[in-house]
N, C-alpha and C positions, 0 to 999 in steps of 0.2 A: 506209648509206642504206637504209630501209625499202623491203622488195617492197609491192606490194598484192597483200595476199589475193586466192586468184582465187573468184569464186566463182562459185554457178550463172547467175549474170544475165550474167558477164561472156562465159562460155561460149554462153550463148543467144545473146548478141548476134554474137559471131565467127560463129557457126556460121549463124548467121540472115545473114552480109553476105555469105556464099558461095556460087558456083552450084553448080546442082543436081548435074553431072555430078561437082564436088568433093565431094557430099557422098554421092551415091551409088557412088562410089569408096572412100570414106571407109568406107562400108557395109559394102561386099566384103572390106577388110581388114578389120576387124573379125570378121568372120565366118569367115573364112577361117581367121586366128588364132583363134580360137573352134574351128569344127573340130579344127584342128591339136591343142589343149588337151584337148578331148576323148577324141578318139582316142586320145592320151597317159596320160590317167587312167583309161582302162578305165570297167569297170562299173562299181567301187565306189562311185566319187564323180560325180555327176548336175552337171553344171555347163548344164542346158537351161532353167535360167532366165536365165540369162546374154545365150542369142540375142534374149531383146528388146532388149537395146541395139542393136544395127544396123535390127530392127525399127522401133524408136522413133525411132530417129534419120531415117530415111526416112522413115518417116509423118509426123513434126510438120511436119520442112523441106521435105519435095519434094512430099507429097501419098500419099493415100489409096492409090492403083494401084500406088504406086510402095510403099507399105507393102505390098500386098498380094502385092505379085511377090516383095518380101523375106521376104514372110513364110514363099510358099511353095518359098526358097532355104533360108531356117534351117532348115524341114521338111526339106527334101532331105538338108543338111549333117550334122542331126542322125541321118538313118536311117542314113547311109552310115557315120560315124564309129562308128557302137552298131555295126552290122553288120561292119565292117571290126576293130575293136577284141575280135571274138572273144563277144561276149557270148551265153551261151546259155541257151535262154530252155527250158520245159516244151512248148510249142508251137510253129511256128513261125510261124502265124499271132499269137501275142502280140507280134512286132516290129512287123507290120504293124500292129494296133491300137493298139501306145503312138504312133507315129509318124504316125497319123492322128488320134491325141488330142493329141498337140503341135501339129500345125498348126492343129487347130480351136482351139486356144489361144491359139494365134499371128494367126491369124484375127481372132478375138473380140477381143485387146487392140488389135489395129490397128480396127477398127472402133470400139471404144471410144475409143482414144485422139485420132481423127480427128472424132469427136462432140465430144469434150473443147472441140478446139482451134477447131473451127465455132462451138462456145458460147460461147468465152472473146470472138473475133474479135467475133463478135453483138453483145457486151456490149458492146465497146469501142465498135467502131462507135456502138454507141444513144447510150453515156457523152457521146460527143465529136458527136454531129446532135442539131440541134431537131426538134422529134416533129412538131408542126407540116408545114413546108415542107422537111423532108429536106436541107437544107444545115447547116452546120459551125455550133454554138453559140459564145456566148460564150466560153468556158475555151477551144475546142478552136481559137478563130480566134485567141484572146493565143495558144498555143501556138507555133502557124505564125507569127504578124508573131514573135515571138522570134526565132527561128530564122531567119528573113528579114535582123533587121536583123543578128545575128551573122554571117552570110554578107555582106552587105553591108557591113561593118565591115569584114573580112576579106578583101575582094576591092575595096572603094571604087565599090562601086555605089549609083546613084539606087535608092530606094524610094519608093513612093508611094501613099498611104491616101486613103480616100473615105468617105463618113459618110452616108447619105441617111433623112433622116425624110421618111413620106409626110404632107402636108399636110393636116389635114381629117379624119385616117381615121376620126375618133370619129364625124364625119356620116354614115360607110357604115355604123358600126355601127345607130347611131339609127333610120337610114331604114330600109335594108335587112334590119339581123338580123344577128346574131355571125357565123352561120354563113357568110355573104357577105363579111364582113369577113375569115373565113378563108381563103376561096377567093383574095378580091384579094390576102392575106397569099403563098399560095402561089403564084398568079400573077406578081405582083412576082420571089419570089425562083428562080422557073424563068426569067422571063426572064432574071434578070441571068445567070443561070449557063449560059443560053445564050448569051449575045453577050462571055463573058469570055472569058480564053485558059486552058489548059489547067493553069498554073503561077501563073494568079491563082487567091484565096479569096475565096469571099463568103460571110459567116454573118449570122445573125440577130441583132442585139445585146439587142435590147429589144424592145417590146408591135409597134412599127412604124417600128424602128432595123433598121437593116443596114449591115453593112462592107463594105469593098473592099481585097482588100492586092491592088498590082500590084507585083511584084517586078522590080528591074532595070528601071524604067520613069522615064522623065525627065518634066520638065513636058509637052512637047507632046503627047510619046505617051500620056500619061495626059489632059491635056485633052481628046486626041481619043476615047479611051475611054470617058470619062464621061460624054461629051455626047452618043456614038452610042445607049450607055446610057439615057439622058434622054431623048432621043427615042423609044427604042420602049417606052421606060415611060409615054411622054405617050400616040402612040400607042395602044397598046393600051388605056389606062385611058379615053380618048376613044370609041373604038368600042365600048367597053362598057358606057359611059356611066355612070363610076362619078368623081362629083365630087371628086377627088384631085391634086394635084399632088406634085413634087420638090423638095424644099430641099435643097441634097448643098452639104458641103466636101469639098477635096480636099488636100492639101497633099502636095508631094514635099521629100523630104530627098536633097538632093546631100549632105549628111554624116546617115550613119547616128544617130535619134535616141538618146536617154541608153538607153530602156529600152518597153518596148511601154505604158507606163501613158503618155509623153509623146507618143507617136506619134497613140494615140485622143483622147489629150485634144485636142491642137489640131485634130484631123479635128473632133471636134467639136463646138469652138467656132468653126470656120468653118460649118459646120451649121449653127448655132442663128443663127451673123452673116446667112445665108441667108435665114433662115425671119422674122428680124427686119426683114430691110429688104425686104419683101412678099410670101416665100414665093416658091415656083417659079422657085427663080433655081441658079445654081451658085458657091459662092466661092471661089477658089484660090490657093493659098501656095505660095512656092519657098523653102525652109530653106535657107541655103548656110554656108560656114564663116564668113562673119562679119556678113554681111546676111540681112535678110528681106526678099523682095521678096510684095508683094502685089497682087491682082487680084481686079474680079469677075467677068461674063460676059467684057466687053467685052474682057479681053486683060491681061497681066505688065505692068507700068508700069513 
């Protein structure tokens, strides 16, 4: 039987699903042993590049402070082992200065490396939000319902998807100006993202598309969801007097769909069933294992 290769990704990830206190233990030995090796090799052999490994390892995982405290351990470890191991120097301030030029090295790579990983975070973060309204794009919301309905698969939970085009929105553009049209754009999606739960997604899909994945949610609870939704989307866009309405499908799957391309699709072709039969309305679907039931406002028939 073939091993898998282990490689660096697989190590990120273990190391990445561990808490902190494991990995800051984890730290200590390594260091420790590190001292220990030192002191054993004498002067000859310099093994102080070696203490950024427990360095490194705390800064990526735990955090900056948590590198900096390590870092000024490795310092520690490293003067004691030079100084205990006999080594003697023309001065004897030159121990004090190699060992105040290792920490500020020690220093300096943790402060770097903690930039690194703010930058890398930054990026992703931007990769997977609309620049727009600061909620979840398209790529990064197919991500999530994947993973949704795998989990759903795997456990035989309801999932339930919602599709909402604003009605109209090309008339705010016209009357009022892009710029206004942006503002409803980010209105819209702060509200939804305030009246969802903490374990729902909502992303931008298109020019004046948005999704809804409620996870672990059945028809009612997602009807009632949607519709609290709907209301203070009407709401608000009322008192601001921005001529818009709601077309939303919704459709819940009591059996987990094939794959996230058939989950949006029927979201949103309940959507468009919405917007065709006079706009401002809501449509909803119950997938089951061998029926569809369907509904519009009015209630599941």
């Amino acid at each position: 039987m073939k091993t898998p290769a282990l490689s660096l990704r697989n190590i990120g990830t273990y190391l990445g699903d561990q808490s902190q206190t494991f990995l800051i233990t984890l730290s200590l030995v390594i260091l420790l042993v590190l001292g220990v090796i030192d002191y054993q090799t004498g002067e000859e052999i310099s093994i102080a590049v070696f203490y950024l490994i427990p360095v490194a390892l705390v800064t990526w995982f735990v955090g900056k402070r948590a590198g900096v405290f390590m870092s000024c351990l490795s310092g520690a470890t490293w003067l004691i082992a030079d100084w205990t191991a006999g080594h003697i120097y023309s001065h004897p301030l030159i121990l004090y200065w190699n060992s105040t030029v290792t920490l500020a090295f020690f220093l300096a790579f943790t402060i770097a490396l903690s930039a690194v990983k703010k930058a890398l975070e930054a990026a992703k973060r931007s990769a997977r939000t609309e620049p727009l309204t600061g909620i979840s794009n398209s790529r990064a919301f197919s991500e999530v319902v994947g993973r949704e309905i795998d989990r759903a698969r795997r456990y035989s939970h309801a999932i339930s998807f919602a599709y909402i085009d604003l009605d109209d929105f090309k008339a705010v553009n016209d009357r009022f100006g892009h710029s206004i049209g942006d503002l409803l754009l980010q209105a819209v999606a702060n509200t939804i993202k305030n009246h969802i739960r903490e374990t729902d997604t909502v992303a931008r899909l298109g020019g004046d598309e948005f999704g809804i994945l409620l996870p672990e949610t059945g028809p009612k609870a997602a009807r009632h969801s949607i519709e609290r939704i709907r209301d203070r989307l009407s709401h608000y866009v009322q008192d601001s007097g921005w001529p818009v309405t709601f077309s939303i499908g919704v459709v819940t799957f009591m059996r987990p769909p094939i794959d996230v391309n058939e989950a949006i699709r029927v979201a949103d072709r309940l959507m468009y069933s919405a917007k065709n039969s006079g706009k401002n309305t809501i449509k909803f679907e119950v997938w089951g294992k061998e029926m569809r039931q369907q509904s519009g406002e009015g209630g599941i028939r």
